[in-house]
N, C-alpha and C positions, 0 to 999 in steps of 0.2 A: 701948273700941273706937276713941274720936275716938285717942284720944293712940298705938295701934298704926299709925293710918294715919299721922298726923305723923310719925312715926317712921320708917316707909319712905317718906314722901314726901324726908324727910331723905338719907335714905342713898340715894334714887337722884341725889338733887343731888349729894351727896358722890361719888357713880360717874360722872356726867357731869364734873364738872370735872377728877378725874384722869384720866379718858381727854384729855379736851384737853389737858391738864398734860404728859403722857404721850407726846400729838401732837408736840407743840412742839418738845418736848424731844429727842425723838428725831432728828425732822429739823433741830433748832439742831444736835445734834450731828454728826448724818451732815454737814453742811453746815463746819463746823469739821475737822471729820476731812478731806475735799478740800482746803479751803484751806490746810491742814497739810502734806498730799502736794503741791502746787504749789509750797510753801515749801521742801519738804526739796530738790525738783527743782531750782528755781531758786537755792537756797543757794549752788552756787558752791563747796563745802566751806566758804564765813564759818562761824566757829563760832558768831559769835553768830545770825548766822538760822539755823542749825541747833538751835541752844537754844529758841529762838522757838516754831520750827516742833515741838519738843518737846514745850515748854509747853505750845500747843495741841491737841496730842493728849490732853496728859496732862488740861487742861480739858475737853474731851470726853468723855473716859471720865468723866471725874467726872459732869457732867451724865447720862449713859447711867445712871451709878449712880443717880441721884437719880429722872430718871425710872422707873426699874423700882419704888424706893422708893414713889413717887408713885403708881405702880400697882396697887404692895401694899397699901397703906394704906385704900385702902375695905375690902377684906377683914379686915383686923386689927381697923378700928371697927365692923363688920358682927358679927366675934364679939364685941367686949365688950360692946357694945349688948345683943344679944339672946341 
């Protein structure tokens, strides 16, 4: 019985830190994704800040990945757990 409670006292740690994870992450990206559109704006057509301003989309989305990842993941250790 002690070691069932340990065990969800675990995994709601594990559930609060991805949601913060989750927090973060979403709005580093929402926050990348603007600085991206003011860069494609202000580009000028340069190709290199136009590359730039690419790159940084393209790291946003990657983070979006990661967060939803980060989200998933109390669930996948919620079923191998128990």
């Amino acid at each position: 019985s002690g070691e069932l409670f340990g065990i969800c006292c675990l995994l709601n740690t594990v559930f609060r830190i991805a949601d913060v994870i989750f927090a973060i992450l979403v709005v580093f990206s929402v926050l990348m994704i603007l600085v991206a559109a003011y860069m494609f704006i202000t580009a000028g057509g340069t190709p290199d800040n136009v590359n730039k301003a690419r790159n940084y989309i393209l790291y946003a989305l990657v983070g979006l990945i990661v967060a939803f990842l980060a989200r998933a993941l109390p669930g996948i250790v919620r079923m191998l757990v128990t």
